[in-house]
GUZA-849039 format. One line per field, with one value per residue (C-alpha): residue number from 1; residue in one letter; x, y, z. Coordinates in steps of 0.02 Angstrom, whole numbers, plus 50000, padded with zeros to 5 digits. Example, Ala and Ser with C-alpha at 12.3 -4.5 7.8 and 13.67 -1.06 7.14 Angstrom:
BEGIN
k: [1;2] $
r: [A;S] $
xx: [50615;50684] $
yy: [49775;49947] $
zz: [50390;50357] $
***
This chain:
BEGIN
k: [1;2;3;4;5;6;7;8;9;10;11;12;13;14;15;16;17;18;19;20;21;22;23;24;25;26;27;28;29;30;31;32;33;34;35;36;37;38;39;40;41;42;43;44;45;46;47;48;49;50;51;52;53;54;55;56;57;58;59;60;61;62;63;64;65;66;67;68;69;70;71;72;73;74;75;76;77;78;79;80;81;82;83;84;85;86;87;88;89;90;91;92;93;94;95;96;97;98;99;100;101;102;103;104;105;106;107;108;109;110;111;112;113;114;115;116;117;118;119;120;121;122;123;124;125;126;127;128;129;130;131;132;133;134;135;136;137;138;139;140;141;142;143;144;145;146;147;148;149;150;151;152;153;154;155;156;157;158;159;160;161;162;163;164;165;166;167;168;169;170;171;172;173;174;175;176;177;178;179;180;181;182;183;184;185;186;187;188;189;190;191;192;193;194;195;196;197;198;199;200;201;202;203;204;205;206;207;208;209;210;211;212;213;214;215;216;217;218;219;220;221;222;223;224;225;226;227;228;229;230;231;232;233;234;235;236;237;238;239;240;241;242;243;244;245;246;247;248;249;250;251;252;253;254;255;256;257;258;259;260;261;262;263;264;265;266;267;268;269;270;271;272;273;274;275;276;277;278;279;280;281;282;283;284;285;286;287;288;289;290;291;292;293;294;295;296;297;298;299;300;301;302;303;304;305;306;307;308;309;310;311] $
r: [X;X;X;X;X;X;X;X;X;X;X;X;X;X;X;X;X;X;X;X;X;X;X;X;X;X;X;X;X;X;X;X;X;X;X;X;X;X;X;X;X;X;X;X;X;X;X;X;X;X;X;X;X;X;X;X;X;X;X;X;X;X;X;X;X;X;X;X;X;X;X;X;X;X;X;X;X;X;X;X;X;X;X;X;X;X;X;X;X;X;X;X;X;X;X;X;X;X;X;X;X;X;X;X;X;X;X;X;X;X;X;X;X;X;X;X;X;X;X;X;X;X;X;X;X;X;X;X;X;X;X;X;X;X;X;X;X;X;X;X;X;X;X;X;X;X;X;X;X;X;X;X;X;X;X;X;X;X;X;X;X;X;X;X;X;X;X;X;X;X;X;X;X;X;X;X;X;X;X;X;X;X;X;X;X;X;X;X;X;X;X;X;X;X;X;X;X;X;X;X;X;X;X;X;X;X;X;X;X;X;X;X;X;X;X;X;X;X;X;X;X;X;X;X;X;X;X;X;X;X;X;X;X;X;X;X;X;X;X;X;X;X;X;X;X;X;X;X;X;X;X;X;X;X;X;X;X;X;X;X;X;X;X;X;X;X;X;X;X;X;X;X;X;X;X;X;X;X;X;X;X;X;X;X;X;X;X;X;X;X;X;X;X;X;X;X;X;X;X;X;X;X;X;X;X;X;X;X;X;X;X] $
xx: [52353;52232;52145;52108;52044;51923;51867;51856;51773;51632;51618;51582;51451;51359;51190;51210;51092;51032;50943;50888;50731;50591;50693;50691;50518;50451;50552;50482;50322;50358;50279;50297;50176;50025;49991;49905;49767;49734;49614;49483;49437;49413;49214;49161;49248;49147;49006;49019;49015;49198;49229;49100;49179;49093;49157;49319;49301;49263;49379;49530;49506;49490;49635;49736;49661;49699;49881;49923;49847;49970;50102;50080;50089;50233;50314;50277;50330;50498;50506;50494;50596;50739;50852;50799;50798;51010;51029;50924;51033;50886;50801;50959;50933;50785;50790;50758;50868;51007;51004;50928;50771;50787;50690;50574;50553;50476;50344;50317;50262;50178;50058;50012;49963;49868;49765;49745;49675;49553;49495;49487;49381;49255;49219;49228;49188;49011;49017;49042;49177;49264;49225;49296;49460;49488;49455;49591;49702;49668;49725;49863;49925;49889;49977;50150;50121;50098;49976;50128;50203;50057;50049;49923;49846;49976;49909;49738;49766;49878;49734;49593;49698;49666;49497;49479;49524;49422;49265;49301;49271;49111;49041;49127;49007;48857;48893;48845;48981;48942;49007;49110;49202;49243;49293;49398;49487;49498;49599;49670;49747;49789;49885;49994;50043;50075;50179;50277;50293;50343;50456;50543;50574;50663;50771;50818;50826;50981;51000;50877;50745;50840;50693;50534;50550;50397;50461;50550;50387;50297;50390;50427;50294;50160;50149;50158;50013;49935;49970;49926;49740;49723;49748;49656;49500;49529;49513;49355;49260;49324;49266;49073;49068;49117;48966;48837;48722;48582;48443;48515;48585;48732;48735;48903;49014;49098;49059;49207;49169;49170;49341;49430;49420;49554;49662;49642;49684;49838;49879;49878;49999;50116;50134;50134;50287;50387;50301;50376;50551;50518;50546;50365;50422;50300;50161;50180;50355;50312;50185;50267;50432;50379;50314;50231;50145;50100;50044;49911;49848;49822;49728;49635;49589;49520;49415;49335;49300;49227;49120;49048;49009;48931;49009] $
yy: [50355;50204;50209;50417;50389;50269;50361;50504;50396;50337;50522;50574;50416;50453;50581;50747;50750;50929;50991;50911;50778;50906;50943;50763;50729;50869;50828;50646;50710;50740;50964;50968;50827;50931;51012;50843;50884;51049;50918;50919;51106;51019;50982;51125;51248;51163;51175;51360;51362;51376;51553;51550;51571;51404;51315;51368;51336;51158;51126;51180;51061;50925;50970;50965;50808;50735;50794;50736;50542;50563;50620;50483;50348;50426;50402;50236;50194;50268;50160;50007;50052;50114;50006;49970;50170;50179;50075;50219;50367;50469;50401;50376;50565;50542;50600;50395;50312;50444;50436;50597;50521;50354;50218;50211;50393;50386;50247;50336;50507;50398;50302;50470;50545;50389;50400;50580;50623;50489;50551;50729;50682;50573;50715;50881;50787;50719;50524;50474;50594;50541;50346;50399;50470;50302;50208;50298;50297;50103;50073;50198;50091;49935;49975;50021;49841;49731;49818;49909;49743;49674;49696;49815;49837;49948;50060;50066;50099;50261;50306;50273;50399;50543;50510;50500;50690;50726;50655;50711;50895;50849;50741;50897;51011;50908;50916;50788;50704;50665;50524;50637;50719;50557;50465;50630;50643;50447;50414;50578;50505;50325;50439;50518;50373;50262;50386;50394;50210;50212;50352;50231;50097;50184;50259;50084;49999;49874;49928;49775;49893;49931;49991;49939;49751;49771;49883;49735;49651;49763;49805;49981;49924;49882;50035;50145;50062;50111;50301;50312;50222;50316;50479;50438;50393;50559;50670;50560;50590;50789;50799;50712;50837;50979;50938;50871;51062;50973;51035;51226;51348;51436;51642;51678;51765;51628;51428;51430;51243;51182;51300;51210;51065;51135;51180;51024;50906;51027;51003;50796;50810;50922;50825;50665;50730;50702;50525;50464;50537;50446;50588;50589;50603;50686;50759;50923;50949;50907;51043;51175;51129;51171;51349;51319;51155;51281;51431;51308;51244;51420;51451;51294;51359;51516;51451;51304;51457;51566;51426;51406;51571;51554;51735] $
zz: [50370;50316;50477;50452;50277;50335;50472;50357;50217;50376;50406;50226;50204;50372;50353;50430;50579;50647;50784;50927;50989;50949;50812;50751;50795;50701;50537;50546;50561;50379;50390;50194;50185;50276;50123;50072;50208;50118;50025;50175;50085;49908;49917;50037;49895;49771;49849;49869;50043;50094;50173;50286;50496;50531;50379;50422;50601;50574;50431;50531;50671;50529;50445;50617;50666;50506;50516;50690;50634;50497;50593;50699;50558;50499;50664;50669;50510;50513;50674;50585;50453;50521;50467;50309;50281;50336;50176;50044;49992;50029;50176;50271;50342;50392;50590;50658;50537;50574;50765;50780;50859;50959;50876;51063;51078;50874;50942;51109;51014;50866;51002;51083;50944;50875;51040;51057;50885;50870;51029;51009;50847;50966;51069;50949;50787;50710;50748;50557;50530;50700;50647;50475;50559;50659;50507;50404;50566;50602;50381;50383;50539;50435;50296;50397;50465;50314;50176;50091;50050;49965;49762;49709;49870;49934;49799;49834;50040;49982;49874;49988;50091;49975;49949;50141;50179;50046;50098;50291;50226;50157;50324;50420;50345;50302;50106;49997;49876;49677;49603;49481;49618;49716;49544;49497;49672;49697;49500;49506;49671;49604;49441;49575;49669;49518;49464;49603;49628;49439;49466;49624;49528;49387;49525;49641;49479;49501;49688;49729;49808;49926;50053;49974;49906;49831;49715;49642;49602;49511;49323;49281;49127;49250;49357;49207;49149;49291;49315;49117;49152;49301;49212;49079;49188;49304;49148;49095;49259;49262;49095;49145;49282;49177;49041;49149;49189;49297;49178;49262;49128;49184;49180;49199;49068;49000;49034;49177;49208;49047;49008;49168;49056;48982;49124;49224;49063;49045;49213;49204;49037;49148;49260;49164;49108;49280;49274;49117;49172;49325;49429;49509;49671;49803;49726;49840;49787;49604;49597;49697;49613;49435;49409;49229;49333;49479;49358;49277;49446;49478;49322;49352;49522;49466;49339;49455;49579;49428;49402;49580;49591;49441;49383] $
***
């Protein structure tokens, strides 16, 4: 009888594992997070210039390039961390750390992809967006390695990752970035990753960070700090944008860029909410897993599209 209750104890502990290779392979090549690359669209649609078939054209391949380099980091990484993930109550289903993919077979696909992409961006791709696509490839890599256990740095190379896709769509298209949208897009980044670091460490508190010892050096105190002044510095540079005209009056019905103001800053308390519960987890499944959060992103997005089409 003992030795059937702790088989059936093992069984209960062990992650389910479905599917097959592919299966596996696809799963660790984390689909929900290829919503992220959506952000390659972020300064062509402010620039008005979006739905146009070469715009789209170009932004597609982008947005697949971008997603197979970050497929293949994700590969890698869940590579290294195997077993380190089999001890997180979370991470332990992940397809490598349950078996489903052989820790070989996850490098194999990883360094395939990590060649293919950067190449396919050589030859289809102008040469700084290709050269920027190797360089977010070559600190994405970096980071797996060694950058994500170094304090505050970690932060800033998850960051730079953001700001990276959005950039790419304006080199893709030729479109010149202000300095409001890149210091919008690059706090507005830091906010969410602070809060999900924050959101981490509430979580592994007392489990000894279990899978990320850095979490153990940074204080719950620290990072929230650091979501709050990145917030607070994200509405600041919306808010420049929003009141800087360009000497151009606006003819449209209603001042939709200034209104937005309103939206976006609603949209930073909602979701500063999750932060300061310290359930900040994802940013995709934060937003697409609150409706009132979703229903004022929508609202946002309208009124920043009013505005460039100056209606």
């Amino acid at each position: 009888m003992t030795l059937l209750r702790e088989r059936s104890d093992r069984g209960q502990a062990a992650p389910s594992v479905r599917g097959g290779l592919l299966t596996g392979l696809l799963r660790t090549a984390r689909p929900k997070q290829w919503v992220k690359n959506v952000l390659v669209a972020a300064a062509p649609a402010a620039a008005g210039v979006l739905f146009t078939a070469h715009a789209l054209t170009r932004l597609a391949l982008v947005f697949v390039l971008f997603t197979a380099c970050a497929a293949a980091v994700y590969l890698v990484n869940d590579a290294r961390d195997a077993e380190a993930d089999r001890a997180h109550p979370v991470k332990c289903r992940r397809p490598v750390a349950a078996g489903q993919v052989p820790v070989p077979a996850a490098y194999a696909a990883g360094i395939v992809l990590g060649v293919l992409a950067p190449a396919a961006a050589a030859l289809l791709c102008p040469p700084a967006l290709a050269a920027l696509l190797a360089g977010y490839l070559a600190m994405q890599l970096a980071y797996c390695v060694s950058l994500k256990h170094v304090l505050v740095v970690d932060l800033a190379v998850v960051t730079a990752g953001f700001v990276m896709r959005a950039v790419a769509g304006g080199l893709a298209l030729g479109i010149p970035l202000s300095r409001w949208f890149l210091i919008t897009t690059g706090f507005g980044a830091l906010f969410m990753v602070a809060a999900k670091r924050y959101s981490e460490a509430v979580q592994l508190a007392g489990n000894g960070g279990a899978t990320r010892a850095l979490l153990t050096e940074y204080t719950t105190g620290y990072l929230r700090f650091v979501w709050q002044l990145a917030a607070g510095v994200a509405v600041l540079g919306y808010c420049l944008w929003a009141l800087e005209e360009g000497g151009v009056p606006h003819t449209s019905v209603l001042p939709w860029r200034q209104l937005s103001v309103v939206a976006f800053v609603l949209a930073v308390l909602r979701y500063a909410v999750f932060a300061d519960r310290g359930t900040a987890g994802e940013p995709e499944d934060v937003v697409l897993g609150d409706r009132a959060l979703a229903l004022i992103g929508l609202v946002w997005a309208a009124m920043y599209a009013l505005a460039v089409a100056d209606w």
